[in-house]
PyMOL CGO cylinders between C-alpha atoms (Angstrom):
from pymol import cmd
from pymol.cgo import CYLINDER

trace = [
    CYLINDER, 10.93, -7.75, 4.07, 10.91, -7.65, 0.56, 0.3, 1, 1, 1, 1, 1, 1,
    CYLINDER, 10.91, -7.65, 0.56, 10.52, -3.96, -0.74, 0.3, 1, 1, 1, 1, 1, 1,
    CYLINDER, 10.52, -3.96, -0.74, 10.14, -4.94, -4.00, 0.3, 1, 1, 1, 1, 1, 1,
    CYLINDER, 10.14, -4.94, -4.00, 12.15, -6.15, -6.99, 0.3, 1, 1, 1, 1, 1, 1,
    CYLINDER, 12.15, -6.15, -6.99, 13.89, -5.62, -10.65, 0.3, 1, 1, 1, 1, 1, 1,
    CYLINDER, 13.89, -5.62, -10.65, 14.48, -8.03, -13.33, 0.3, 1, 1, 1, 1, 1, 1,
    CYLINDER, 14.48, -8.03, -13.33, 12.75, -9.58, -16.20, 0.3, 1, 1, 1, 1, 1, 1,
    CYLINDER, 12.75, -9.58, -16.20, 8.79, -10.88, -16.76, 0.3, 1, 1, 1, 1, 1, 1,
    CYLINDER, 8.79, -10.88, -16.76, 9.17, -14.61, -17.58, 0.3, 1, 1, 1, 1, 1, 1,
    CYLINDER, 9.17, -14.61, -17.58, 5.38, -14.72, -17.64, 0.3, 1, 1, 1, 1, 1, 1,
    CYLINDER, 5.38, -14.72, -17.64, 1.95, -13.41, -17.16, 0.3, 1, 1, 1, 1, 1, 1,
    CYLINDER, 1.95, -13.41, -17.16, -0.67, -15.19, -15.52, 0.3, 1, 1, 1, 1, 1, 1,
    CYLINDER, -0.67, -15.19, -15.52, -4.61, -13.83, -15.00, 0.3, 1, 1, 1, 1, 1, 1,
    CYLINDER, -4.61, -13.83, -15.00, -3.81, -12.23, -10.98, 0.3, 1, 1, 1, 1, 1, 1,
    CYLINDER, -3.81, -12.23, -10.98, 0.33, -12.76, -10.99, 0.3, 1, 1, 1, 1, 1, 1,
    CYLINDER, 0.33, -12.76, -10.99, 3.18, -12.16, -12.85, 0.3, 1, 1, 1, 1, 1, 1,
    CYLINDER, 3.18, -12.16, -12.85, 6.56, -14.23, -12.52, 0.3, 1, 1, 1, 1, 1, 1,
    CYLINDER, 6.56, -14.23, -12.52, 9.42, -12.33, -12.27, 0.3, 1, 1, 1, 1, 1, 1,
    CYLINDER, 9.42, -12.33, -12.27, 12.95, -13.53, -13.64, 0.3, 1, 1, 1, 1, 1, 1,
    CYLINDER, 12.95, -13.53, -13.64, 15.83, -12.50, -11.17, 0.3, 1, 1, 1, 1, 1, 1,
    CYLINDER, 15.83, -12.50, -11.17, 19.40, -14.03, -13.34, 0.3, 1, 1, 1, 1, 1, 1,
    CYLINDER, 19.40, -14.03, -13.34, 17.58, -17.49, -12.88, 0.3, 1, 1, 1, 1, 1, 1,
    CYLINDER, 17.58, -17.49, -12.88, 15.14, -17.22, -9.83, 0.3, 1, 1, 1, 1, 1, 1,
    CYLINDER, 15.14, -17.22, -9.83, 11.71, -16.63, -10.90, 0.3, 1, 1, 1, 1, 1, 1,
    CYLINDER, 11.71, -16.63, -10.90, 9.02, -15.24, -8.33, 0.3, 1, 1, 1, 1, 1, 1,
    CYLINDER, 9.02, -15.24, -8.33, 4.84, -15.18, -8.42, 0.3, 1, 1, 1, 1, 1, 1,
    CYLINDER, 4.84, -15.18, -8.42, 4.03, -12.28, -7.54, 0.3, 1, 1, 1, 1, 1, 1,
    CYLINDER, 4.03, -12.28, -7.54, 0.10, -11.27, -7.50, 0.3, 1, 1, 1, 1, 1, 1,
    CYLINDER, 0.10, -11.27, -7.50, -0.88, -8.10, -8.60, 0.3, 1, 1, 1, 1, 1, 1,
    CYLINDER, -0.88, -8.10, -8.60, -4.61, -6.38, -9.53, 0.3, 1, 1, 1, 1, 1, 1,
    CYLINDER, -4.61, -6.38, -9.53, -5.87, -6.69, -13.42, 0.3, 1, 1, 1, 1, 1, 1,
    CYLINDER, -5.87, -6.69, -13.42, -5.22, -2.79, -13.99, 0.3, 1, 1, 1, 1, 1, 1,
    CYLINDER, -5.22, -2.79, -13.99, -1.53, -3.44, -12.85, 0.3, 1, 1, 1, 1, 1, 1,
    CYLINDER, -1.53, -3.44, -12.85, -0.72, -6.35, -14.83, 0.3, 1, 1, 1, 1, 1, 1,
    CYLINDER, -0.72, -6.35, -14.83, -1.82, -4.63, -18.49, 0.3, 1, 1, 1, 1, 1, 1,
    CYLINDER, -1.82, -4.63, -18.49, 0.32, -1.77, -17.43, 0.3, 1, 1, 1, 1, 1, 1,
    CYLINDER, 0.32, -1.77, -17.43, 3.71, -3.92, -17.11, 0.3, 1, 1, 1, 1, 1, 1,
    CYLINDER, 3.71, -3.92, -17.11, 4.22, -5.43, -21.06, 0.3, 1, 1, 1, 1, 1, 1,
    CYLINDER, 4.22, -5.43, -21.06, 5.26, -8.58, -22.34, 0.3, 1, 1, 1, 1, 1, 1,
    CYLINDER, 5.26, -8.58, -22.34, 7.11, -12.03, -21.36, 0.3, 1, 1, 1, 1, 1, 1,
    CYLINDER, 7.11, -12.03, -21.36, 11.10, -10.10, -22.16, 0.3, 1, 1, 1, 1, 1, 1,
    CYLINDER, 11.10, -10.10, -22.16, 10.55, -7.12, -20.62, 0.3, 1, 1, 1, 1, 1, 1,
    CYLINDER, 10.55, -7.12, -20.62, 12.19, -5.63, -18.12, 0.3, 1, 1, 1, 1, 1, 1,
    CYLINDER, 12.19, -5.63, -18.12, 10.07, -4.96, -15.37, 0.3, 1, 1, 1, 1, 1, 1,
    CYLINDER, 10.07, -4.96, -15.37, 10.48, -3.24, -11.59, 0.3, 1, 1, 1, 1, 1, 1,
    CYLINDER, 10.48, -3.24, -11.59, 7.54, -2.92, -8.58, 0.3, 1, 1, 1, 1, 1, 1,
    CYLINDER, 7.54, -2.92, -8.58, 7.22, -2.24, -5.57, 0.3, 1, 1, 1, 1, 1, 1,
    CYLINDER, 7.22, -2.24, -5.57, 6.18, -5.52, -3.19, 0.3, 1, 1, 1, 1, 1, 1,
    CYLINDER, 6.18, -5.52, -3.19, 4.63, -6.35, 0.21, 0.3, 1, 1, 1, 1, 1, 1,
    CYLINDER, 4.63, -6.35, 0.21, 5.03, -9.82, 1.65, 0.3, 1, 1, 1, 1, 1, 1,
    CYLINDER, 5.03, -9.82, 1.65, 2.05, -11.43, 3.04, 0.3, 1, 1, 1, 1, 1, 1,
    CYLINDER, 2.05, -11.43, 3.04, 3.01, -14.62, 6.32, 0.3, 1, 1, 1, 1, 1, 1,
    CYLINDER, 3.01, -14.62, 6.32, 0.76, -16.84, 6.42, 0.3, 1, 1, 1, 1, 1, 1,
    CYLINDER, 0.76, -16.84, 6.42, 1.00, -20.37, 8.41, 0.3, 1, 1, 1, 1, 1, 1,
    CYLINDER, 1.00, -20.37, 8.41, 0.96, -22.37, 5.58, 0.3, 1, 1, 1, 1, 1, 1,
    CYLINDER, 0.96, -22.37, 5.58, 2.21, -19.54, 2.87, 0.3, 1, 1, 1, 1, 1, 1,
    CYLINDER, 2.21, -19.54, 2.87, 4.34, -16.89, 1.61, 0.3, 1, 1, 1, 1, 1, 1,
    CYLINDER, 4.34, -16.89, 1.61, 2.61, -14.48, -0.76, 0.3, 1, 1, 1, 1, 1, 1,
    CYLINDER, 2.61, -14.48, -0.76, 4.45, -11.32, -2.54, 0.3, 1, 1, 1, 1, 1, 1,
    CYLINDER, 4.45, -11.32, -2.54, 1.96, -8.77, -3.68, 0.3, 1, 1, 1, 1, 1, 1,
    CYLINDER, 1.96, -8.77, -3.68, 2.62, -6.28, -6.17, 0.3, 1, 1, 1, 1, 1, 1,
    CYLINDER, 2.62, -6.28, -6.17, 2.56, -2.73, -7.18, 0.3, 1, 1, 1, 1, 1, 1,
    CYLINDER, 2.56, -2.73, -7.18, 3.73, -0.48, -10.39, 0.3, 1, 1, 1, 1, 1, 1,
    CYLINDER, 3.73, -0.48, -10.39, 3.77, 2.52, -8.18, 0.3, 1, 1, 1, 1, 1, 1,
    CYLINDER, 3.77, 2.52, -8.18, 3.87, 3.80, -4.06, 0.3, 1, 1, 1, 1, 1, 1,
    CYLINDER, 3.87, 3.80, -4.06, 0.03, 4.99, -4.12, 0.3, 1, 1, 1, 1, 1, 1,
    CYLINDER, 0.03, 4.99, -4.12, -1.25, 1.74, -5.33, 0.3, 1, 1, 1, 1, 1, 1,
    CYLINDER, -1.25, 1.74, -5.33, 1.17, 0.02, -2.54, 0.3, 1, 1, 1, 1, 1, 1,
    CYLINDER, 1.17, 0.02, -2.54, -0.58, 2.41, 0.03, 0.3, 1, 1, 1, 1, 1, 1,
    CYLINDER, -0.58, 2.41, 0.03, -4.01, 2.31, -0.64, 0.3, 1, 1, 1, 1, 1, 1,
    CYLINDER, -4.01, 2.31, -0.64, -3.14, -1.77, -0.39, 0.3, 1, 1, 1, 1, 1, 1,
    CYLINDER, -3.14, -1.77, -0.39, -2.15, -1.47, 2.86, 0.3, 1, 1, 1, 1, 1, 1,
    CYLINDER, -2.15, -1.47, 2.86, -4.59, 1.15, 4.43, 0.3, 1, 1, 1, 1, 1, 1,
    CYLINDER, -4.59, 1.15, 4.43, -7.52, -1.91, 2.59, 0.3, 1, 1, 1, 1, 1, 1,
    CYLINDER, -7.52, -1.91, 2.59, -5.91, -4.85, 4.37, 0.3, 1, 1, 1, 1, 1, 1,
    CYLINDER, -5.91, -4.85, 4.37, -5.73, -3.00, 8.02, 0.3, 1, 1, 1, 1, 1, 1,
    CYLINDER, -5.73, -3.00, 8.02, -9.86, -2.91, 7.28, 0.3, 1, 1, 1, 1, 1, 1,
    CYLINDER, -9.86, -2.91, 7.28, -11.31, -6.12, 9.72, 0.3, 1, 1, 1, 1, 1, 1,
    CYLINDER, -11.31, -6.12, 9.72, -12.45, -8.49, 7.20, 0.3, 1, 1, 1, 1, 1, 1,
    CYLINDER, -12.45, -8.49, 7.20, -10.74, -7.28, 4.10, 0.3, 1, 1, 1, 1, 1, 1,
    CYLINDER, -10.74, -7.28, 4.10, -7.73, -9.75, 2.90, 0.3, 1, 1, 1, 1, 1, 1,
    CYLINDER, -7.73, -9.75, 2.90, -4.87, -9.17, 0.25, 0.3, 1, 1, 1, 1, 1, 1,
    CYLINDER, -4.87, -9.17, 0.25, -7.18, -10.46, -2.18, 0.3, 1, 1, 1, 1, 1, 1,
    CYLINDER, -7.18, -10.46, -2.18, -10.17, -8.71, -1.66, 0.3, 1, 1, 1, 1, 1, 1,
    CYLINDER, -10.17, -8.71, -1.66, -7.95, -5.45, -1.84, 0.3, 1, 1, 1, 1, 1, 1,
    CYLINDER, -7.95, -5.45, -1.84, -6.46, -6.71, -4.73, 0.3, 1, 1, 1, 1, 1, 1,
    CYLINDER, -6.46, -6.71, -4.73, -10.19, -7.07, -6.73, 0.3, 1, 1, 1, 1, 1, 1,
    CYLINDER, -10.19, -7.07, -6.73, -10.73, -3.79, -5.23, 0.3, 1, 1, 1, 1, 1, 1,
    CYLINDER, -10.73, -3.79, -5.23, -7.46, -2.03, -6.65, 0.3, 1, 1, 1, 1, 1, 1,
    CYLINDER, -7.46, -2.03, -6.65, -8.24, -4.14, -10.17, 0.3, 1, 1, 1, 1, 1, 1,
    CYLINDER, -8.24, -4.14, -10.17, -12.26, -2.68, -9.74, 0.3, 1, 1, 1, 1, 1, 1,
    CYLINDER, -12.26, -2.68, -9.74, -10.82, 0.51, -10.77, 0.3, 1, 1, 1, 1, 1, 1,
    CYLINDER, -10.82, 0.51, -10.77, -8.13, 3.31, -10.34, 0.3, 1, 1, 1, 1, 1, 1,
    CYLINDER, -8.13, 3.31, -10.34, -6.71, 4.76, -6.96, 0.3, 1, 1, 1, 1, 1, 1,
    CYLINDER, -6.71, 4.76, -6.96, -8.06, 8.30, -7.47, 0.3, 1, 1, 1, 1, 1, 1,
    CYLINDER, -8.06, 8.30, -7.47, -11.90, 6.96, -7.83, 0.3, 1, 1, 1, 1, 1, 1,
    CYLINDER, -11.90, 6.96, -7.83, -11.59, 4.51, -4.60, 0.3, 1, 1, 1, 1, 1, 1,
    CYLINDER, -11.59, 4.51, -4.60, -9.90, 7.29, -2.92, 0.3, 1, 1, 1, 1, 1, 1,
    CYLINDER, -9.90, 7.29, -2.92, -13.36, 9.82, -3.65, 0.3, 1, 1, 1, 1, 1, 1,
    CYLINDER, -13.36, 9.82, -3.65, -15.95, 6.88, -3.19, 0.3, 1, 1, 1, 1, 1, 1,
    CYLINDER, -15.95, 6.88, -3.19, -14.58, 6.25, 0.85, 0.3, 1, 1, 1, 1, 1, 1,
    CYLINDER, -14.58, 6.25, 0.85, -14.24, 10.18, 1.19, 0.3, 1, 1, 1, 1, 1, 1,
    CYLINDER, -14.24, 10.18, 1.19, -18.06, 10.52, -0.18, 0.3, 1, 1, 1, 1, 1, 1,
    CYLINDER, -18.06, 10.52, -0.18, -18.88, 7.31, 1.45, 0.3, 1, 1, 1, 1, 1, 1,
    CYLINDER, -18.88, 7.31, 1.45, -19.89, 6.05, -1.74, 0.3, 1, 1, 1, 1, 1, 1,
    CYLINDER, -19.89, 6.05, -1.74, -20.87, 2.26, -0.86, 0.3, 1, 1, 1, 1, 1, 1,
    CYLINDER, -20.87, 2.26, -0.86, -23.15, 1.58, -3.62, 0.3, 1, 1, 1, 1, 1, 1,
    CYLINDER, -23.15, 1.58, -3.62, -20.14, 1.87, -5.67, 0.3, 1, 1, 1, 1, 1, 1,
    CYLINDER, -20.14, 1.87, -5.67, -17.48, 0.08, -3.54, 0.3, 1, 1, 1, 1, 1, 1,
    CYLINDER, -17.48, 0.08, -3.54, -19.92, -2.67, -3.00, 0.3, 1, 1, 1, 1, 1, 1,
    CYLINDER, -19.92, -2.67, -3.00, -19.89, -3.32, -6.90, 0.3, 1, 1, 1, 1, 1, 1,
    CYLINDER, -19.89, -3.32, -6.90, -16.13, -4.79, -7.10, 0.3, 1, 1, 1, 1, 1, 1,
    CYLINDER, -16.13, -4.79, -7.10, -16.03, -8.74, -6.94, 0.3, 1, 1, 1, 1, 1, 1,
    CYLINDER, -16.03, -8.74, -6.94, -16.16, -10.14, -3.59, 0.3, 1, 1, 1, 1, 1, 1,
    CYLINDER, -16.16, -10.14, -3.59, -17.12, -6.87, -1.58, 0.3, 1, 1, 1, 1, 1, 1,
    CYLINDER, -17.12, -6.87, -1.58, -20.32, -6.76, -0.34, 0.3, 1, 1, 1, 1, 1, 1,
    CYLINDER, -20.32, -6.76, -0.34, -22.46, -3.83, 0.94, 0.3, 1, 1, 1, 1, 1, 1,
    CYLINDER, -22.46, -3.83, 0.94, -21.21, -4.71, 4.76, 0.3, 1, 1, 1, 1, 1, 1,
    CYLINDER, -21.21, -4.71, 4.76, -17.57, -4.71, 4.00, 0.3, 1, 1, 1, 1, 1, 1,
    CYLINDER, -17.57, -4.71, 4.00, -17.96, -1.52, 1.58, 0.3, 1, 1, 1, 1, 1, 1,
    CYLINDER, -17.96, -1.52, 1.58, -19.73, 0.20, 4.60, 0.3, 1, 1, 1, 1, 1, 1,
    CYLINDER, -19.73, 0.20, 4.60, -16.78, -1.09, 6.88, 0.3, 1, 1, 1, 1, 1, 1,
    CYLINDER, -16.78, -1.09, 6.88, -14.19, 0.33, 4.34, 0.3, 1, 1, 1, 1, 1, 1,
    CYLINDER, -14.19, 0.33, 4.34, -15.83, 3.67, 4.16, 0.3, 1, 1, 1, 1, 1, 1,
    CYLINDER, -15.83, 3.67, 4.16, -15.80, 3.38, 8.37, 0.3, 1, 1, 1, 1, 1, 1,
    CYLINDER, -15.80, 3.38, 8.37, -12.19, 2.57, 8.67, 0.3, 1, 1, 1, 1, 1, 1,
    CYLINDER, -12.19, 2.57, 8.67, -10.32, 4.32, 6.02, 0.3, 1, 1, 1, 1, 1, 1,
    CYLINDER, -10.32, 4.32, 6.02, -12.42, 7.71, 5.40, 0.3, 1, 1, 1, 1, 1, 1,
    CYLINDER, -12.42, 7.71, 5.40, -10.19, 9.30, 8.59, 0.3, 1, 1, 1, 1, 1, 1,
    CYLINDER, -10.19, 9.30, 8.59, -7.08, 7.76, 7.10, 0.3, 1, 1, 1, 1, 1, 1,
    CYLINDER, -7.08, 7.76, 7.10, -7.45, 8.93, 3.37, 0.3, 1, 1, 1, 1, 1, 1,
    CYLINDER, -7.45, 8.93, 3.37, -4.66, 11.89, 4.65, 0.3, 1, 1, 1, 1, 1, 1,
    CYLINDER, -4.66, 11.89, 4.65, -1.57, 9.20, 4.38, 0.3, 1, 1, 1, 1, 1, 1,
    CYLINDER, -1.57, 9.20, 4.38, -2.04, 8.57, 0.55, 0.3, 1, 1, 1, 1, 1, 1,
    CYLINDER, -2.04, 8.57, 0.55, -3.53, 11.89, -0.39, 0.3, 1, 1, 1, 1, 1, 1,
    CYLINDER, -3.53, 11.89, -0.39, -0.12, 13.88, -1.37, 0.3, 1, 1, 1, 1, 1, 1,
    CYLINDER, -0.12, 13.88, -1.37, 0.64, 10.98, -3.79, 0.3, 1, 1, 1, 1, 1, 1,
    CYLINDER, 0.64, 10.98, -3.79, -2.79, 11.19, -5.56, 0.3, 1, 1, 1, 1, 1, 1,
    CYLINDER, -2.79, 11.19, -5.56, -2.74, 15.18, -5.56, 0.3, 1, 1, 1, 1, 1, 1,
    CYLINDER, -2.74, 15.18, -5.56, -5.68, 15.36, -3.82, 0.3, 1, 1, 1, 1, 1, 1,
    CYLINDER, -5.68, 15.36, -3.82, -7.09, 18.78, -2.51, 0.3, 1, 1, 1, 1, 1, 1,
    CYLINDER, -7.09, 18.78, -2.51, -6.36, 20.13, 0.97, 0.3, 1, 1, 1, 1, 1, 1,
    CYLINDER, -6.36, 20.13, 0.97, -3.72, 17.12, 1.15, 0.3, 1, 1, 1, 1, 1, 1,
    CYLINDER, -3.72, 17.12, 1.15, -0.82, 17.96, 3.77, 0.3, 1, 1, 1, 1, 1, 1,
    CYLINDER, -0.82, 17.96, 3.77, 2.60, 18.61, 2.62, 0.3, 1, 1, 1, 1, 1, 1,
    CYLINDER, 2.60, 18.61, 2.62, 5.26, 16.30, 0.69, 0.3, 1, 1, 1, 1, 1, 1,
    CYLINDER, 5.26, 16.30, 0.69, 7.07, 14.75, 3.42, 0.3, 1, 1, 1, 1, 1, 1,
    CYLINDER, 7.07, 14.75, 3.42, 10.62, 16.21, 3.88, 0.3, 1, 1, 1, 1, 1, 1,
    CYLINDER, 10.62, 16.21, 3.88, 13.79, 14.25, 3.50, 0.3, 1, 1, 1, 1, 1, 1,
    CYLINDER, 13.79, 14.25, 3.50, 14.40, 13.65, 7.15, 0.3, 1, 1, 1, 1, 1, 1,
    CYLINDER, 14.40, 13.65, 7.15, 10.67, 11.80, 7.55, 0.3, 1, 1, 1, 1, 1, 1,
    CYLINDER, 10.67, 11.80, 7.55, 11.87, 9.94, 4.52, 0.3, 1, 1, 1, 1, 1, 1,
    CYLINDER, 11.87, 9.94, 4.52, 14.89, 8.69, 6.72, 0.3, 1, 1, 1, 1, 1, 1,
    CYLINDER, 14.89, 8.69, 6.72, 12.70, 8.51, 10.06, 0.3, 1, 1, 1, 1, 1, 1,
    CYLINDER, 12.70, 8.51, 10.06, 10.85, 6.07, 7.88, 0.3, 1, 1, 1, 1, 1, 1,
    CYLINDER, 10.85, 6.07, 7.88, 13.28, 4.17, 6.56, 0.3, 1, 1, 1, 1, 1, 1,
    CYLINDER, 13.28, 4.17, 6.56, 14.71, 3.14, 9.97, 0.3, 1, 1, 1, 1, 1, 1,
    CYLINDER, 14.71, 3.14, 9.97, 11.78, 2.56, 11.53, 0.3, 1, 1, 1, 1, 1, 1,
    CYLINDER, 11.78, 2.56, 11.53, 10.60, 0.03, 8.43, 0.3, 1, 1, 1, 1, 1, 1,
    CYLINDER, 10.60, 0.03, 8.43, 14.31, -1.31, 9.55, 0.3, 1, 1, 1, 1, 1, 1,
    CYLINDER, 14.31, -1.31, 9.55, 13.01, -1.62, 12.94, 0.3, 1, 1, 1, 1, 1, 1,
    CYLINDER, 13.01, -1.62, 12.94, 10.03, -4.29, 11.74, 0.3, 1, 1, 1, 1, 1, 1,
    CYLINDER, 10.03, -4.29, 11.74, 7.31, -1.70, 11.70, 0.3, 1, 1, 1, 1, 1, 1,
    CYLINDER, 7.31, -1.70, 11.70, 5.36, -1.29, 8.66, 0.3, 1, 1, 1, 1, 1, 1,
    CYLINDER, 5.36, -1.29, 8.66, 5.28, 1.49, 6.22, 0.3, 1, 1, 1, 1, 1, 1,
    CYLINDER, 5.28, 1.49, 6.22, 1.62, 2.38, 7.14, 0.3, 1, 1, 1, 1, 1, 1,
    CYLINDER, 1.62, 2.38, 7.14, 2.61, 1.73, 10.99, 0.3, 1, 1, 1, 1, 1, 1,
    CYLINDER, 2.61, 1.73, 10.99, 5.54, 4.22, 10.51, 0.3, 1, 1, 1, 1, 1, 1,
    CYLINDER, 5.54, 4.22, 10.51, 4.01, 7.16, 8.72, 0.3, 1, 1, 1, 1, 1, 1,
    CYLINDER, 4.01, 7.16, 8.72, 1.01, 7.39, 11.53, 0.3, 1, 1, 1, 1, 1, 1,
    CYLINDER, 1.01, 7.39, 11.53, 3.21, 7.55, 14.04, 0.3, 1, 1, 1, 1, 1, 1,
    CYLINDER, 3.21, 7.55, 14.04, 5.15, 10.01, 12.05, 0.3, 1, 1, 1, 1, 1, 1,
    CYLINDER, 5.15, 10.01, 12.05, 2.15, 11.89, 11.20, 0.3, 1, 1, 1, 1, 1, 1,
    CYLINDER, 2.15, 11.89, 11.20, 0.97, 12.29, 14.78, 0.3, 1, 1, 1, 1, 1, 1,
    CYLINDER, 0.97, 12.29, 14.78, 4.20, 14.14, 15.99, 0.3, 1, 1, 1, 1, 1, 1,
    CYLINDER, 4.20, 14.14, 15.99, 3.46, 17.94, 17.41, 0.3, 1, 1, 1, 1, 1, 1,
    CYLINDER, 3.46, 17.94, 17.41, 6.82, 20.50, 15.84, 0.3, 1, 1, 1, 1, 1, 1,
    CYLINDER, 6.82, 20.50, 15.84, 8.06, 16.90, 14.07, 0.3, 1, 1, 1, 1, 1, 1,
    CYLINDER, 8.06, 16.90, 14.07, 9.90, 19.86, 11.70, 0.3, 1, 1, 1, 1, 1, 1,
    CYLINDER, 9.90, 19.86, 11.70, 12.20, 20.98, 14.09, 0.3, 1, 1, 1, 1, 1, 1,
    CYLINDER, 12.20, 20.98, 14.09, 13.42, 17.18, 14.65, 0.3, 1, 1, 1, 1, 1, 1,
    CYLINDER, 13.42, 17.18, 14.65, 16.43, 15.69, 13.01, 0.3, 1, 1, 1, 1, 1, 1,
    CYLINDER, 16.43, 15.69, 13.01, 15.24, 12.00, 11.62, 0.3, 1, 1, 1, 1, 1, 1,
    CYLINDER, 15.24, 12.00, 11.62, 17.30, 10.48, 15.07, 0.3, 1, 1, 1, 1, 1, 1,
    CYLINDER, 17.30, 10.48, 15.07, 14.80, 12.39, 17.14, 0.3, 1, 1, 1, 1, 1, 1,
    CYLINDER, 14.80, 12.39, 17.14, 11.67, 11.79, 14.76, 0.3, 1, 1, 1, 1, 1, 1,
    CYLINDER, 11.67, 11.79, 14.76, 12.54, 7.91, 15.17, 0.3, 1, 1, 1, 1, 1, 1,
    CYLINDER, 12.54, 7.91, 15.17, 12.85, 8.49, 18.97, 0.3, 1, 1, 1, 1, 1, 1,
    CYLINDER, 12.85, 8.49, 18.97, 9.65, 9.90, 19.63, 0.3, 1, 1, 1, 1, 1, 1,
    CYLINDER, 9.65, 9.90, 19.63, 7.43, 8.07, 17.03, 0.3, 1, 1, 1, 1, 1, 1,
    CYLINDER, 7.43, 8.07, 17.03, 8.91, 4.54, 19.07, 0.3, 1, 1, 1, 1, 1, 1,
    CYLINDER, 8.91, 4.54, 19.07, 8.09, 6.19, 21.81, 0.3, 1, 1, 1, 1, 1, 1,
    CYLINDER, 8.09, 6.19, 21.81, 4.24, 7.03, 20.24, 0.3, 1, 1, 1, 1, 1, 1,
    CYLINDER, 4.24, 7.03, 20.24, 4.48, 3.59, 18.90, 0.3, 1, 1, 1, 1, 1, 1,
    CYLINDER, 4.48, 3.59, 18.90, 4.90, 2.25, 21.95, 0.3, 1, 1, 1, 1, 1, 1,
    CYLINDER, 4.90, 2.25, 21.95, 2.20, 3.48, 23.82, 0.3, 1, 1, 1, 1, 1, 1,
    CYLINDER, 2.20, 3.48, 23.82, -0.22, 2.86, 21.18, 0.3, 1, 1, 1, 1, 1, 1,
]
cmd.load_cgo(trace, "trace")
């Protein structure tokens, strides 16, 4: 998969950027918020990327930073909810305020970003409010669990190596009992073995 990539804006577009790599330019999509952040045609610029497979596409989504690639992720796991309906939601407005409006079950506001109406607002808040713990330590939100340590960075790593995906991973992670006594070979281990039986 393609984590994400470095190299030089060639142009913006209204939802994309293209990204020079030494000759081989890229589309890559990204929300309205992220795009003003990244500068002008010249620049050097580096993000973080998911790729979308489609039948009849490839599409590389965007992200200036790891919370915004998160909250991405958690929104297209949501039945109904596609890369671009999270992307109008991530453009709507900023991480921290989605983040409060599913843990207040705010739907009135949710509802109010293009293309989300009040029944896939209400199944956002439904899905994700339980989930809000995986992207809480990078927003510095209260009574959010721990950094992770070093070896759950590595026991991530491989098991993104192993075709799972990042969200996949850190649940599976995130639901191992004494996980801090583990060296990252036995956190793998046990969170295929979670994975697995899931």
């Amino acid at each position: 998969m393609i984590a994400g990539l470095r190299g030089t804006i060639a142009a913006l577009e209204p939802q994309a950027v293209v990204i020079d790599l030494h000759g081989f330019r890229l589309r890559v999509a990204m929300s309205s918020r992220a795009l003003a952040s990244l500068g002008t045609p010249g620049d050097p610029v580096e993000i973080l990327t998911h790729l979308v497979v489609r039948e009849d596409q490839l599409a590389l989504y965007g992200f200036p930073e790891q919370a915004e690639l998160d909250f991405f992720l958690l929104l297209i796991a949501v039945n109904g909810v596609g890369p671009r309906v999270a992307l109008n939601l991530l453009s709507f407005t900023d991480i921290s305020t989605l983040y409060q409006a599913i843990a207040n079950e705010d739907v009135a506001l949710l509802s109010k970003a293009p293309g989300i109406g009040k029944a896939t607002a209400s199944r956002i808040v439904f899905d994700l409010k339980r989930k809000l713990g995986d992207i809480a330590p990078l927003l510095g939100q209260p009574g959010a669990p721990a950094t992770r340590d070093a070896a759950d960075q590595d026991a991530l790593a491989a098991l993104e190596a192993l075709g799972y995906s990042l969200l996949e991973a850190r649940n599976a992670l995130a639901s191992l009992e004494g996980r801090a006594g583990m060296t990252p070979e036995e956190r793998v281990f046990a969170a295929l073995q979670r994975l697995a039986s899931s």
